[in-house]
C-alpha positions as CSV (number, residue, x, y, z in Angstrom):
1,X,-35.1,-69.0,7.8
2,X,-38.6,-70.1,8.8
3,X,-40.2,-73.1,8.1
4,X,-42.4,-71.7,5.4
5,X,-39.4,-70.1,3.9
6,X,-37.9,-73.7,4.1
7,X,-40.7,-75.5,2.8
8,X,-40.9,-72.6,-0.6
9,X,-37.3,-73.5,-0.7
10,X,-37.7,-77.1,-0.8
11,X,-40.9,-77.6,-3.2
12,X,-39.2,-75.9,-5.6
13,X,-35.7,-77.6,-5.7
14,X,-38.7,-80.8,-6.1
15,X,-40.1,-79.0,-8.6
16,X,-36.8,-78.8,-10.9
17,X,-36.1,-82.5,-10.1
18,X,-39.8,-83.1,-11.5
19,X,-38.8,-81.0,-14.3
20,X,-35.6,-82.5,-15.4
21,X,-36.1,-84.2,-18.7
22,X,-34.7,-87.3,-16.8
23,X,-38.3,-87.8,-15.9
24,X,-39.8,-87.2,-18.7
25,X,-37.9,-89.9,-20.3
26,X,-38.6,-92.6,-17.6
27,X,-42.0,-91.3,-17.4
28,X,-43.7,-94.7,-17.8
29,X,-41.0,-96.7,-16.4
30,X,-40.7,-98.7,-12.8
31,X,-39.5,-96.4,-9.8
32,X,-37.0,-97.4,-7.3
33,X,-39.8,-97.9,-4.9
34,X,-41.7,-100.9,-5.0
35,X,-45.0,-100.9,-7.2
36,X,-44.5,-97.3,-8.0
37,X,-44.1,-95.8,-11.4
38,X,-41.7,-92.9,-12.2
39,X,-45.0,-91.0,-13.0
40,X,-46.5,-92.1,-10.1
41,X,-44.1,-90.9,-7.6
42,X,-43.6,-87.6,-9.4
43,X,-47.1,-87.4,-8.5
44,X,-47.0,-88.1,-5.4
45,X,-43.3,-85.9,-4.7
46,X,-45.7,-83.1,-5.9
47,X,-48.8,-84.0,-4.1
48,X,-46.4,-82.9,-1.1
49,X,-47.7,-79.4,-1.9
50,X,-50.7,-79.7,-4.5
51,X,-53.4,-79.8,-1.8
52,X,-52.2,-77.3,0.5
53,X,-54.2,-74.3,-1.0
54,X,-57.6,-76.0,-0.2
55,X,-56.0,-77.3,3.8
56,X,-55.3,-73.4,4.7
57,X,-58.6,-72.2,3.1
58,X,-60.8,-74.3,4.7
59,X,-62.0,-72.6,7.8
60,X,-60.5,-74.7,11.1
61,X,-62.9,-77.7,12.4
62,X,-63.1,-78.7,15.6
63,X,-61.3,-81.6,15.5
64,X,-57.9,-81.8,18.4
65,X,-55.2,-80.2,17.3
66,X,-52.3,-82.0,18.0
67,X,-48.5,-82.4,17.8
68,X,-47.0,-83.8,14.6
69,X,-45.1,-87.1,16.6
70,X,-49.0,-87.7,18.3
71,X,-50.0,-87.7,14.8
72,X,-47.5,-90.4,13.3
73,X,-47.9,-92.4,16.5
74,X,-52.5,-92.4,15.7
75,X,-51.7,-92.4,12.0
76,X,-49.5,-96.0,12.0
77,X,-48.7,-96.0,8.2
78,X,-45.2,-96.3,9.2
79,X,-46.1,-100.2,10.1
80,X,-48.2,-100.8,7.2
81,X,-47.2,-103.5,4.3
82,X,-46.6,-101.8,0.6
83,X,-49.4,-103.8,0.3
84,X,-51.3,-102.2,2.2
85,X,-54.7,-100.4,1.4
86,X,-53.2,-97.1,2.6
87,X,-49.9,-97.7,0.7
88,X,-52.0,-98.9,-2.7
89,X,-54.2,-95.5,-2.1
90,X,-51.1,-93.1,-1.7
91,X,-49.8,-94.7,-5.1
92,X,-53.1,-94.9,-7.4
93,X,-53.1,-91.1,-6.0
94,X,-49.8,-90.1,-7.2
95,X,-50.9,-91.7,-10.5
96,X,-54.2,-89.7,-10.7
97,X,-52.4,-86.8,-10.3
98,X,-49.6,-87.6,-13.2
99,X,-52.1,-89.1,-15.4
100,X,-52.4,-85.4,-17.4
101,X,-48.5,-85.9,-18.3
102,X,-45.4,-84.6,-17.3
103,X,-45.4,-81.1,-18.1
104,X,-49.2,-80.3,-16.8
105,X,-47.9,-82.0,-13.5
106,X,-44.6,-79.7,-13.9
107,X,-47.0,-76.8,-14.3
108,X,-49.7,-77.4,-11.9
109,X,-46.7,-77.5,-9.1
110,X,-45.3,-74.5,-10.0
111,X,-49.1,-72.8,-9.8
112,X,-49.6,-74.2,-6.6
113,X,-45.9,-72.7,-5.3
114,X,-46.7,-69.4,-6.7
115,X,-50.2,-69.1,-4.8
116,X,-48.5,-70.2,-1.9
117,X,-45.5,-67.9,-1.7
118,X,-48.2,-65.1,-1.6
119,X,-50.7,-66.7,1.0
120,X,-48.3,-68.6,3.6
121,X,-46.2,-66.0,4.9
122,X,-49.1,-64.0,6.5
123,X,-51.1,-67.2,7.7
124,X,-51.8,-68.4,11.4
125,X,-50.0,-71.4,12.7
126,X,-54.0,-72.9,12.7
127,X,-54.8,-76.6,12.9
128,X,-54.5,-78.0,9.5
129,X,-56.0,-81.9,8.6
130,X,-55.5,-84.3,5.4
131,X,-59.1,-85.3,4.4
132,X,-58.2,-89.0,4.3
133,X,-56.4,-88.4,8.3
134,X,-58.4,-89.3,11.4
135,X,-60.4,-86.8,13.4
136,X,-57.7,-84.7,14.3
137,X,-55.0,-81.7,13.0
138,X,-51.6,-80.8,13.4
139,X,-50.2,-77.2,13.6
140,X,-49.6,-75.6,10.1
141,X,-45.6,-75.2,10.6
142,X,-45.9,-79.0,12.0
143,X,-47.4,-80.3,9.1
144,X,-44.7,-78.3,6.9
145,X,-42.1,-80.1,8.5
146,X,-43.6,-83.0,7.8
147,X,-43.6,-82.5,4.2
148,X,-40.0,-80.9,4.3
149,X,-39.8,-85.3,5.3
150,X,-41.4,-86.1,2.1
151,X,-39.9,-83.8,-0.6
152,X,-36.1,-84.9,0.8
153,X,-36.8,-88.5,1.3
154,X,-38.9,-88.8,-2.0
155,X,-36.8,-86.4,-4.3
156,X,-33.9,-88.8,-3.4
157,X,-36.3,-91.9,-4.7
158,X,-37.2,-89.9,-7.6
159,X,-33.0,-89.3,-8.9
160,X,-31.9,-92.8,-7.9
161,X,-35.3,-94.0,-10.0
162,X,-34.4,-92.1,-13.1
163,X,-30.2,-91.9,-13.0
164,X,-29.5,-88.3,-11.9
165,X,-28.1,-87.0,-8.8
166,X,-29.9,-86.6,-5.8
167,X,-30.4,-82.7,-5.0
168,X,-28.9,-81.0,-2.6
169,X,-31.5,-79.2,0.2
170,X,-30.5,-76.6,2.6
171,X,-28.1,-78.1,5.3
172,X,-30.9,-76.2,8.0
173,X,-33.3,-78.5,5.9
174,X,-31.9,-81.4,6.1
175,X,-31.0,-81.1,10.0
176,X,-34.8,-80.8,10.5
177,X,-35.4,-84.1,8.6
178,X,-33.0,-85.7,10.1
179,X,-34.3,-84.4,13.6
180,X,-37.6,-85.4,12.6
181,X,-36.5,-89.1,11.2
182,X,-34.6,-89.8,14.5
183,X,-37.4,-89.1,16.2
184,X,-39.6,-91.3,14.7
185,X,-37.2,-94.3,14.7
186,X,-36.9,-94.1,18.6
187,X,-40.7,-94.7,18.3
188,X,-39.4,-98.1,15.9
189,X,-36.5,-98.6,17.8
190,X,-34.4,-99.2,20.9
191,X,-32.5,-95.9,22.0
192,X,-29.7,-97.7,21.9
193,X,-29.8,-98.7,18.4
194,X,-30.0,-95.3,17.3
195,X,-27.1,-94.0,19.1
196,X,-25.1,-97.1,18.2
197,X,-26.1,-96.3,14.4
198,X,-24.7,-92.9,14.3
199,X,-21.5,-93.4,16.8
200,X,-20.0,-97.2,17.1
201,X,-19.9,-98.8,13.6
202,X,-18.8,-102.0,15.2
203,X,-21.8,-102.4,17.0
204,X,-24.5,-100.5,14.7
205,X,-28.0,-102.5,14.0
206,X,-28.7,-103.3,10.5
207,X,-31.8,-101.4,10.7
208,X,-32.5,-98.3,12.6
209,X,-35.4,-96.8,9.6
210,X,-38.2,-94.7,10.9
211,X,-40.7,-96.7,8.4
């Protein structure tokens, strides 16, 4: 499986989470994430692949082009307060984006998955850029790991906020969010730590998150 093939895969097992009627239901309710509705985090889950379209058909700028770990370590949202003027952008955006309702989010998602099963497959591994990053990109398949990150971590948020179970992704999936999660808690965290956390119970940290 390739990473594209693995990010298809993943949207859409996000996609029927979104779906559920779970959701639906809770629409207008708190998530489990602090200062986030249900809507708004269904928003954002889909956002993971809503703006993708427009990042591979704008032509490449010539902004650096750099790895996805350099990119965490310039971006430093990982240290922000939920408080935050990033954090309260990234959730009035997820809201913007449910504020048409559950199904036209639903839909919208599914639109974007189906343009994208046609046009990824064939596409360079170019520099791609958020427009609210810095002046740089990251690889295509780099930033597609990156949102493998998102849809597991926040499709877990999304089932714990509305009562169902969390979904299960591929195990390949979830090796390279794992891989990508200990990597960015070493850049949190002693080395130490993290090996204690995963081997020696007796002498794990309390904390070993990568944000």
């Amino acid at each position: 499986m390739t990473i594209r093939e693995d990010f298809l895969t993943s949207a859409r097992i996000a996609l029927e989470l979104l779906r559920h009627q779970q959701v639906a239901r809770h629409w207008d309710q708190p998530s489990a994430l602090p200062e986030f509705g249900v809507s708004g985090l269904a928003g954002h889950v889909a956002y993971q692949a809503l703006p993708l379209p427009g990042m591979i058909a704008t032509p490449p700028g010539d902004e650096p082009v750099v790895s996805l770990m350099e990119h965490y370590d310039r971006a430093k949202w990982t240290d922000l307060d939920v408080d935050s003027e990033f954090h309260t952008r990234i959730r009035a955006g997820g809201e913007k984006l449910a504020a048409e309702g559950h199904g036209a989010l639903c839909d919208r998602f599914e639109q974007t998955l189906d343009e994208l099963a046609k046009s990824l497959p064939t596409m360079e591994n170019r520099g791609v850029r958020m427009p609210h990053w810095g002046p740089w990109a990251v690889p295509l398949d780099d930033y597609l790991v990156s949102r493998l990150m998102e849809f597991v971590v926040h499709s877990d948020d999304l089932a714990v906020s509305v009562g169902l179970d969390t979904p299960e992704f591929p195990r390949h999936v979830s090796e390279t969010v794992i891989d990508l999660l200990t990597r960015m808690a070493l850049n949190k965290h002693r080395a130490i730590d993290v090996v204690r956390a995963l081997s020696r119970k007796e002498r794990a940290p309390q904390d070993i998150t990568a944000f």
